[in-house]
N, C-alpha and C positions, 0 to 999 in steps of 0.2 A: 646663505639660507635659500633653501628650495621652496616655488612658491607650489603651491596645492589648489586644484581644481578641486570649490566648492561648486555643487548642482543648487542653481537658481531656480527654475521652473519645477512646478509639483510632479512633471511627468520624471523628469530626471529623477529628483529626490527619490520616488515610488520606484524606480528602477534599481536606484543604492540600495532603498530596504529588501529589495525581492533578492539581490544578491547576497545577501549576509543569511535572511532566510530562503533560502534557495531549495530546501527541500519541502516546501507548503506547493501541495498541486495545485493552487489555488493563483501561486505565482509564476506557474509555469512560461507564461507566453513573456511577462517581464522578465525572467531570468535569459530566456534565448535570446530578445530585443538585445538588453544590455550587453550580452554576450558577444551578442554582431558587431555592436556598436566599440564595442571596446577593444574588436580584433582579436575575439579569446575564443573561434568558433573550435579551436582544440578541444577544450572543456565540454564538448559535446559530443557525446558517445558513449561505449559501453567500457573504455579503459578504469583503471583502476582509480586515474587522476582525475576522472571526470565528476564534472558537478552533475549534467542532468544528463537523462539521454533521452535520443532523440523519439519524436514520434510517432508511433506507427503508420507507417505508408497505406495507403486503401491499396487493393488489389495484391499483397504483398503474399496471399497463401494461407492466413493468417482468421478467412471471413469467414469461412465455416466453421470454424469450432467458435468464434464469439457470438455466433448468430444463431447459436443451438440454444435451445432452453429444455432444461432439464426437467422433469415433471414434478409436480407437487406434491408434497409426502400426504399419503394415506392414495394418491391417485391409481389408474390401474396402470401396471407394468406393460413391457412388450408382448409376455405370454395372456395376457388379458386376468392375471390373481390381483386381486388388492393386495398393495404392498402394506405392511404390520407397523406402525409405530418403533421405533427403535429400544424403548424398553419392552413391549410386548415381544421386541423379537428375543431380547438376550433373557426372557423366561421372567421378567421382573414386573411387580404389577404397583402400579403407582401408591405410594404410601407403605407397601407392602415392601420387604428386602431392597430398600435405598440405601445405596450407600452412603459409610456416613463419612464424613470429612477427617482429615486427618489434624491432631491439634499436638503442639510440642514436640513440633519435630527437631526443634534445637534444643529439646531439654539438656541438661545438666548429666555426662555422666559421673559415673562413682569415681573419683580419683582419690589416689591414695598417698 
């Protein structure tokens, strides 16, 4: 019989759970710890076998489009027009031509 490493301290345990869930961003920085720790830094990357990947680097090329903010709807555009609501653009006026939901889309057909 083969013996099994149980985790005694809360920090380990909390590492076992971030591993099993391992896709909560929440556990991100415990699944990389674990990861080190257990000699699995393969499992880090963008392969297909991988648990998390890694990341992002500062300086990587990357800071300008995350650092852009996009303007606020109804706000004024680059040519200086107010841009329109998105139902007022597609001609539809609130209340007025909404579409309406689709229901029965598995109905039953006629079989014979």
């Amino acid at each position: 019989m083969q013996k099994v490493y149980v985790p005694k301290s809360p920090h380990e345990k909390a590492m076992q759970r971030a591993l099993i869930q391992y896709r909560n961003p929440e556990l991100y920085d415990l699944v990389i710890e674990a990861l080190h720790k257990a000699g699995r830094s393969d499992l880090i990357g963008f392969g297909p076998k991988c648990l998390v990947r890694p990341r992002q680097m500062r300086g990587s090329g990357n800071d300008k489009k995350a650092g852009r903010k996009e303007p606020k709807k109804g706000s004024k555009g680059s040519n200086g027009q107010k841009r329109q609501n998105n139902s007022e653009h597609r001609g539809r006026v609130e209340g007025k031509n909404k579409k309406k939901s689709i229901r029965n889309v598995h109905s039953k057909k006629n079989r014979k």
